[in-house]
N, C-alpha and C positions, 0 to 999 in steps of 0.2 A: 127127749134127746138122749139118745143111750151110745154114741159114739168118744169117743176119747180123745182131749184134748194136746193138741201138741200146738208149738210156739217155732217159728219160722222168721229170719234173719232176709227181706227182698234183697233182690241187687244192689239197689240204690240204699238202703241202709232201713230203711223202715219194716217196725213189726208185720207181721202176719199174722192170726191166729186161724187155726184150721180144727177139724176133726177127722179122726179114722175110725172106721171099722172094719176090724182083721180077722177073721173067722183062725180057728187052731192049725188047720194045712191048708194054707190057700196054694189055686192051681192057676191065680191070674189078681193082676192089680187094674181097678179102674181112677184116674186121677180124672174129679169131678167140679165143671164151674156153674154156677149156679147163674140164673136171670136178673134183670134189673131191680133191685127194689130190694129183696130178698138176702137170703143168707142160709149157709150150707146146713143149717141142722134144719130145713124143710124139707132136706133128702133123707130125714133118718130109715124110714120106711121104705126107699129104692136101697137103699145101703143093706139093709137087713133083709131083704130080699136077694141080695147079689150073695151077701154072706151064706146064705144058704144054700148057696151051691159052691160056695168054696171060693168066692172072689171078693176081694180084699178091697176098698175101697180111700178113697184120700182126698179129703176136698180144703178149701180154705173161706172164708167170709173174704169175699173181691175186697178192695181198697174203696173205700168210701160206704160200704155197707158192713151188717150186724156188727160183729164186736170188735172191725177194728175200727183204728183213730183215723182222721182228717174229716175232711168237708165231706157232707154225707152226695151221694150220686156223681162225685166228679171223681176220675181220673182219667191218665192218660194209656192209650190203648198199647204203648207199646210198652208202658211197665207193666201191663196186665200179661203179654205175655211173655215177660222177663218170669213175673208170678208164676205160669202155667211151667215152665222151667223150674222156677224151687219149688213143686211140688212135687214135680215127676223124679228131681233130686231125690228129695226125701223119700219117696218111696222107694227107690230103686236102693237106696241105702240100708233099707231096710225089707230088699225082695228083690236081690241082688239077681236069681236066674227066671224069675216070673216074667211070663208076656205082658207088654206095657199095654193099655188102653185108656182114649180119653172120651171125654162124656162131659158136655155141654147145652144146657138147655138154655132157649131163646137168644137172649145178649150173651152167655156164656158159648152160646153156638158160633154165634160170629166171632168171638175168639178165637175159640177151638179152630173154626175152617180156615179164617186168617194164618195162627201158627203156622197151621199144618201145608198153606200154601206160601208163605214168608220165610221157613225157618226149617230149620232141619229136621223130620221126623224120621230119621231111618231106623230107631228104636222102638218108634210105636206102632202095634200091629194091627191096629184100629181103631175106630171111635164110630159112638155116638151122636147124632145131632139130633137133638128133641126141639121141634117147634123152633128151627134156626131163624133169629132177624137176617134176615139175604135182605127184606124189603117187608116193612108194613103192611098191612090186610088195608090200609086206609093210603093214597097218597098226599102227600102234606102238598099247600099250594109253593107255586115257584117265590110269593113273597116270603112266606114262611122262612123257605131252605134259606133265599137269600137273606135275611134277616138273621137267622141262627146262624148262618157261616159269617160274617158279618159280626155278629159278638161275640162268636166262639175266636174272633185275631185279636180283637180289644180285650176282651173279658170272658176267656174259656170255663171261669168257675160262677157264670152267673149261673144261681139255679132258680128250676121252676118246676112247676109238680107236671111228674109225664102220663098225668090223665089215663093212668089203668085203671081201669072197674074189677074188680073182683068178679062180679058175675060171671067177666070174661076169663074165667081159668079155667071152668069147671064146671059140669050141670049138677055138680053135688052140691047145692046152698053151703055147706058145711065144710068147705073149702075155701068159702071167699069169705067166709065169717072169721073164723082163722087167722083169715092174713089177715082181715081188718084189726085182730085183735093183739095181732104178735104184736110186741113192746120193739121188735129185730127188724122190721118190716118198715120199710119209709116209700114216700112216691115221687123221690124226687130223684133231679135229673140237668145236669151243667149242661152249657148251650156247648163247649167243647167234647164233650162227650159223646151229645146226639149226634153233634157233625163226624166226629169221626166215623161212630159206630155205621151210620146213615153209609159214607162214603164208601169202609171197607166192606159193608155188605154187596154195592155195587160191584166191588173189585174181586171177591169171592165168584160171584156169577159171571163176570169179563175172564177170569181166567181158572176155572171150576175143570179146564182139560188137562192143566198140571198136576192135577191132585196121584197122587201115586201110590197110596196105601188105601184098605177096603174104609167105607163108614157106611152107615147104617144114617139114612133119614128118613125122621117118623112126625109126623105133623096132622094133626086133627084137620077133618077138613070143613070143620065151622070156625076156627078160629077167629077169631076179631081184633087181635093184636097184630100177629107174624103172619106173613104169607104163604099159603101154602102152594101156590100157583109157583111161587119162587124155587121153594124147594122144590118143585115136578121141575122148573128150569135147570136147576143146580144138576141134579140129579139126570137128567138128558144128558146134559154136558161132560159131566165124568163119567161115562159108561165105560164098564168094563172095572170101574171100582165103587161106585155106589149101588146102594140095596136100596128104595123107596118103600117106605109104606105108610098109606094113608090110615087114619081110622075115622070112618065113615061119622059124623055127627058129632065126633069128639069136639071139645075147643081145645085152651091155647097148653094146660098143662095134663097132657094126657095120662103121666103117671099118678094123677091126681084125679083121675076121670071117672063119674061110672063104668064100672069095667077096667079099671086100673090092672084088677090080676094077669089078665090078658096081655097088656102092654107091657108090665115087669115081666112075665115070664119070655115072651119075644127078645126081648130086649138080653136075658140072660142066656139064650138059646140062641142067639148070634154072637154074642162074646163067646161062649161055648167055644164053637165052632172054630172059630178065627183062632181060638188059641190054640189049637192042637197044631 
């Protein structure tokens, strides 16, 4: 983990801890949220990648995952993007005339698309969606949903472990060993959490024609986590500002993929672009 820590004040008054990586002249900022389970220094490697073309990255550990405090896989979706707000604070505080850009993988995706369809992005020039939850590779049964919405009004912070395999990131073995063995890494997950996430994924694709700013969605198309059928939905629906692309055989973390180079440098060769 070679990015540099900094400490951030939420909305509602709780820490943040985050990291950056700022190349010496950056020519663009990307403010990055990370997937469920997880925590931002498992982007060191996209980050050092983007730095070497001159873009500056910014990310924070979500609320409930790696080094910050509370109940590990619970919060609530709309201080997450109060969060996505004190990030892009910070950075702009510190890259005051650079083009904004956001970048979210999986659960951090349905963030990102949330924000950017909830809230005002007239500052950002584009984003990222890596392998967005819009919808499950699996559908849950209707008792399931009714039973998780149903604890999530009683007891929003019950948790339970949200059944990711490792196998499923990556056909690199040496990616899901990894996460098995981060100390940062957990598999858990509040019945309020999944319902929301679950819900505003729906509400993302119901109204995917408001979206107003360019993104980029990039989604393996073996996945077994996220959908990638959803994102080719997503992605229909906003035409005229979405870019799609598949990657044939990939799974769920493609920047993690055999053939990762490919994906990072795609990925830096549309922020490129946008920024100019």
């Amino acid at each position: 983990m070679s990015g540099t820590e900094f400490n951030l004040i939420a909305e509602d008054g709780n820490p943040l801890v985050g990291l950056c990586w700022v190349p010496a002249e950056p020519r663009a900022v990307v403010c990055l949220i990370h997937g469920l389970g997880e925590h931002i220094g498992r982007y060191d490697h996209v980050a050092r990648h983007l730095n070497g073309s001159e873009i500056a990255v910014y990310g924070i550990d979500q609320r409930g995952h790696g080094r910050n405090p509370g109940k590990k896989g619970h919060a609530s979706c709309r201080c997450l993007w109060d969060d996505v707000e004190s990030v892009m604070k910070e950075a702009r505080l510190r890259h005051l005339d650079l083009p904004m850009f956001l970048y979210g993988h999986s659960w951090g995706g349905n963030i990102m698309i949330n924000y950017l369809l909830r809230r005002n992005s007239s500052e950002v020039k584009g984003a990222v969606l890596s392998s967005p939850w819009l919808q499950l590779s699996f559908e849950p049964t209707s008792w399931q949903l009714t039973l998780g919405r149903w604890i999530s009004k009683i007891y929003p912070g019950f948790i339970q472990a949200n059944g990711l395999l490792p196998e499923y990131l990556s056909r690199d073995a040496s990616v899901g060993e990894a996460y098995l063995n981060d100390p940062l890494v957990h598999d858990k997950i509040s019945a309020g959490l999944f319902t929301e996430a679950f819900s505003n994924g729906q509400y993302a694709l119901d109204h995917a024609e408001k979206l107003s700013i360019p993104v980029l969605i990039m989604h393996g198309t073996d996945d077994s986590i996220t959908s990638a059928s959803a994102s080719e939905a997503f992605s229909k629906s906003a035409a005229g500002y979405s870019t799609l692309k598949l990657w044939t055989g990939m799974r769920h973390e493609t920047h993690n993929e055999l053939g990762k180079e490919e994906v990072l440098d795609y990925i830096t060769q549309w922020i490129l672009a946008k920024s100019i």
